[in-house]
C-alpha positions as CSV (number, residue, x, y, z in Angstrom):
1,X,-22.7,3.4,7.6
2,X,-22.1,2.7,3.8
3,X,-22.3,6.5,3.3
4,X,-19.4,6.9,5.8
5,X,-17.2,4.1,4.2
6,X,-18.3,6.0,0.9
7,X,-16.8,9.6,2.6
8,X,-13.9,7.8,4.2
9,X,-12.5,6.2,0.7
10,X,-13.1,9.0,-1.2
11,X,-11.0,11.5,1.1
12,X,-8.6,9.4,1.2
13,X,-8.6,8.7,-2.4
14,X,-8.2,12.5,-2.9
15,X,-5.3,12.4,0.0
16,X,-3.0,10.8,-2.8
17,X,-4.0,12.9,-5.4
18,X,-3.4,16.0,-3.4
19,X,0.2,14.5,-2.3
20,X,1.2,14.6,-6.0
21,X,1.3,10.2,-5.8
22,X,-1.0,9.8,-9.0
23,X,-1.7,11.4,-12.0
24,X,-5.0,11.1,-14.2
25,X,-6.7,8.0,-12.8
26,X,-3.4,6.2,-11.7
27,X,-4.0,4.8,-8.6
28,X,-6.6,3.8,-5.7
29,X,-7.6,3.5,-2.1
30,X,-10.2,1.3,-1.3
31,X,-11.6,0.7,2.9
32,X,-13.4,-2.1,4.1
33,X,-16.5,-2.5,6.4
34,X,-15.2,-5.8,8.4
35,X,-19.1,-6.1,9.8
36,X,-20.9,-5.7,6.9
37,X,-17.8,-7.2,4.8
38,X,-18.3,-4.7,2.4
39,X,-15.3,-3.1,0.4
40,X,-15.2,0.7,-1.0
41,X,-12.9,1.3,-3.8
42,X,-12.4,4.5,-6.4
43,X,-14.3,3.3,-9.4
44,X,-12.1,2.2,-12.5
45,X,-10.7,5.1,-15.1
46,X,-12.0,8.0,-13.4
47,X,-10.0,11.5,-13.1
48,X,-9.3,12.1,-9.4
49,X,-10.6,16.2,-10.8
50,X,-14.0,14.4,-11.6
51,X,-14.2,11.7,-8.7
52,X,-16.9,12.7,-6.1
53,X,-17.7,10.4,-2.9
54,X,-21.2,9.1,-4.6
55,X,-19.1,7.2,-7.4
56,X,-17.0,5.3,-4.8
57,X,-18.1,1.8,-5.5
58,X,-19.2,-0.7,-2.7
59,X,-18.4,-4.5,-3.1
60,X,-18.5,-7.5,-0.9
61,X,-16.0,-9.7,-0.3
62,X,-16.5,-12.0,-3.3
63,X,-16.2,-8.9,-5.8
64,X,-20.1,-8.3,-6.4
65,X,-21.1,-4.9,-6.5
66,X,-23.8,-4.4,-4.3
67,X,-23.6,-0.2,-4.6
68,X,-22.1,2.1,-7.2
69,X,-22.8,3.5,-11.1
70,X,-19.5,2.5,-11.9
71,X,-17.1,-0.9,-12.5
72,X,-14.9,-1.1,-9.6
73,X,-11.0,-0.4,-9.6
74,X,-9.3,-2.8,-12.1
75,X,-7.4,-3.5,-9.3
76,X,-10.5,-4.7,-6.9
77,X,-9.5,-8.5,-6.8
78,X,-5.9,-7.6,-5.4
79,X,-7.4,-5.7,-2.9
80,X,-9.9,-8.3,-2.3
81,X,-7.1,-11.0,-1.6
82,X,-5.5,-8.6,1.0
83,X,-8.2,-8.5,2.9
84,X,-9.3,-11.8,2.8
85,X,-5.8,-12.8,3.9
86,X,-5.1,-9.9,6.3
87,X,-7.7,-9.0,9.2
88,X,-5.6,-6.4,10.7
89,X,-5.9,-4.6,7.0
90,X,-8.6,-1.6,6.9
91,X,-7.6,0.2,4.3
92,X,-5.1,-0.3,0.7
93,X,-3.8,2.0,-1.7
94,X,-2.2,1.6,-5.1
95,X,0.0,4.1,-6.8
96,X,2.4,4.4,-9.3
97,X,4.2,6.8,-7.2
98,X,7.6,8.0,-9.4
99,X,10.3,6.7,-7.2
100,X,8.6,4.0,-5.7
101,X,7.9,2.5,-8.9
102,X,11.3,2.8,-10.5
103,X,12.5,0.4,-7.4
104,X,9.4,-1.7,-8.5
105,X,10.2,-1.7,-12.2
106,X,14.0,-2.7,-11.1
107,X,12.9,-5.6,-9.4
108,X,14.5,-4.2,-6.4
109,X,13.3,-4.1,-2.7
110,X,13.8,-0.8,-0.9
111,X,17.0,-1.2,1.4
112,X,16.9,0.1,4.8
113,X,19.8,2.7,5.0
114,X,19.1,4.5,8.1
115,X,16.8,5.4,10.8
116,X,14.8,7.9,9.1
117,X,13.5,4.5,7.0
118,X,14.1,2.3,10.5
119,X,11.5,4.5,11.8
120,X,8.5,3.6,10.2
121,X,9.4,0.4,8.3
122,X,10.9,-2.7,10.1
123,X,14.0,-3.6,7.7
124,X,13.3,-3.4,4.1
125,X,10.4,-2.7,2.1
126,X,10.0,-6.2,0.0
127,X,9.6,-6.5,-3.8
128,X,7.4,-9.9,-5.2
129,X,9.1,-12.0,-7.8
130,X,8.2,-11.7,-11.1
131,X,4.7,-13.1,-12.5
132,X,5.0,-16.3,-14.7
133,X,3.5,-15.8,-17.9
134,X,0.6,-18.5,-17.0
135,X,-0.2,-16.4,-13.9
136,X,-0.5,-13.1,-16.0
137,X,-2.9,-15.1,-18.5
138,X,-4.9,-16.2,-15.5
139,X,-6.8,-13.4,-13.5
140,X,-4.0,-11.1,-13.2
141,X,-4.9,-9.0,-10.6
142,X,-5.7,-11.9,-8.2
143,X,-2.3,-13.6,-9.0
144,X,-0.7,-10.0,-8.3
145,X,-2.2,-10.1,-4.6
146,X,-0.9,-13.9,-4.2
147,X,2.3,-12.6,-4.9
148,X,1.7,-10.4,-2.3
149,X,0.7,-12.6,0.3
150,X,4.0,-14.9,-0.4
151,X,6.3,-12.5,0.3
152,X,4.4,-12.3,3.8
153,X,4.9,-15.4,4.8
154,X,7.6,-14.6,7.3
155,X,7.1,-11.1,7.3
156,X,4.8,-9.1,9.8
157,X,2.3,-7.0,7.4
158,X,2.1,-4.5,10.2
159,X,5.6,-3.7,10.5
160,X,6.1,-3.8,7.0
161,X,2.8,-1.7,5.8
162,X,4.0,-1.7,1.8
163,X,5.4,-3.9,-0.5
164,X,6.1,-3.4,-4.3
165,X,4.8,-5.3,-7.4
166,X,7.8,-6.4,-9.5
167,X,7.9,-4.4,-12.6
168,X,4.4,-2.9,-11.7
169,X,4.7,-0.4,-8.5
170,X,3.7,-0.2,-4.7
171,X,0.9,-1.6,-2.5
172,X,0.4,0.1,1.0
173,X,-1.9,-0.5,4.0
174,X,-2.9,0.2,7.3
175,X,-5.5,-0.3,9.8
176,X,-7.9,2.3,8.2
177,X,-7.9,3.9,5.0
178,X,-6.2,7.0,5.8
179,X,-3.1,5.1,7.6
180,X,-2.8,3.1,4.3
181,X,-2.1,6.9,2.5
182,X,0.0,7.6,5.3
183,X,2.2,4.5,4.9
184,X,2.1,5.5,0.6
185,X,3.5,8.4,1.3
186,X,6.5,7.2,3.6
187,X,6.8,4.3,1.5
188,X,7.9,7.0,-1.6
189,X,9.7,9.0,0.4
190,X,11.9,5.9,1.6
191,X,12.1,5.4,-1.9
192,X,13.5,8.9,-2.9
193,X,16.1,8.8,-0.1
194,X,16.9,5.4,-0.9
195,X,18.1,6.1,-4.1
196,X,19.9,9.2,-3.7
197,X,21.6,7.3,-1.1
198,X,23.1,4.6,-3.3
199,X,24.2,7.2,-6.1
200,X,26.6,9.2,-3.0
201,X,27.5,5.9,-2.2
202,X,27.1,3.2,-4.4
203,X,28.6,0.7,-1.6
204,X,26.7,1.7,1.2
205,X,25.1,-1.0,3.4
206,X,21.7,-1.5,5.1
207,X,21.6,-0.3,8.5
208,X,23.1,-2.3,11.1
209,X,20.4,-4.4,13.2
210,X,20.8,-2.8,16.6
211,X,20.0,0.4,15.4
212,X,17.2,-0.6,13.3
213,X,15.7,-2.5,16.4
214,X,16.3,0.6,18.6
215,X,14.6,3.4,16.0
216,X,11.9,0.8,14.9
217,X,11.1,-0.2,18.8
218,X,11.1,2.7,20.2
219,X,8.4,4.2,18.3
220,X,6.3,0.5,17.8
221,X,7.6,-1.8,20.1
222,X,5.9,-3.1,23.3
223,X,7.7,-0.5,25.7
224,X,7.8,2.4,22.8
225,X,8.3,5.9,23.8
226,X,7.6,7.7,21.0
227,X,5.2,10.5,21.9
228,X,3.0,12.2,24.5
229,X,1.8,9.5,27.4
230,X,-1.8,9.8,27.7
């Protein structure tokens, strides 16, 4: 079972890469075991051209290694937090995608234009507040998924899969680890569209609500219809 968590992180680790989402060792997709409550992650500083699925690194729930030749992602603890907080979470990735991190690095959430966004995300994608300087000389990365979890609050983390890290970049997730990469890669492409919106049209507004209920709904509500019938 921990060689298949192993496989499953790995491929989906190599999912990003292969989308053109990171560069080097930017980024990381970690899965989670919710028996065992073991975590997999992409081990910390290495190449995605080196990474093979033996040096995903296993840890449980309170960050101890319990398999791997490697330290864990630096980002582990955010991860950690998000599942801890989330049990509908199965899988997380982190990227500094391009446009997704510009919104991030402008402190900006990703608006929701129109219904090619409406689609997959329910209104817009969020963006945390910016980190006090005694949170950043805490543990950083566990105050990074706190920031996280407040701007869920009052938001659903399954119809908002994604949120981005104030001057940092974006967090996805989904039920497994290769729904998180899915999310990623809408999430950038949102981000793309978003922003060649506003330079046409620098006063364009957010979609209005009846059509974002009707495009969101009809592919994730209760009486959706996106789709073949089974």
């Amino acid at each position: 079972m921990l060689e298949s968590l192993k496989k499953t992180v790995f491929e989906a680790n190599m999912e990003i890469y292969r989308k053109g989402l990171v560069i080097y060792s930017f980024g990381n997709v970690s899965g989670i075991d919710r028996g065992k409550r073991i975590m997999g992650i992409k081990p910390s500083g290495i190449p995605y051209q080196k990474l093979s699925f033996q040096d995903i690194v296993l840890v449980n729930l309170d960050g101890k290694i319990v398999d791997g030749d490697y330290r864990p992602s630096m980002d582990t603890n955010t991860h950690l937090i998000l599942y801890r907080k989330f049990d509908s979470i199965g899988g997380i990735v982190h990227t500094h995608a391009t446009h997704a991190t510009a919104w991030a690095q402008a402190r900006r959430a990703i608006p929701c234009y129109g219904t090619t966004h409406a689609d997959h995300f329910y209104g817009e994608i969020p963006v945390t507040a910016p980190m006090s300087d005694e949170a950043i000389e805490r543990d950083y990365e566990t105050e990074t998924g706190k920031m996280i979890v407040q701007v869920f609050t009052e938001k659903n983390p399954s119809e908002v899969p994604g949120v981005l890290v104030a001057n940092h970049g974006p967090f996805s997730w989904g039920q497994t680890p290769a729904e998180a990469v899915y999310n990623m890669v809408l999430m950038e492409e949102m981000a793309k569209i978003a922003l060649l919106t506003e330079a046409l049209n620098p006063d364009i507004k957010p979609i209005k609500h009846s059509l974002l209920n009707k495009h969101y709904l009809r592919k994730h509500g209760k009486n959706a219809y996106y789709g073949q019938t089974k």
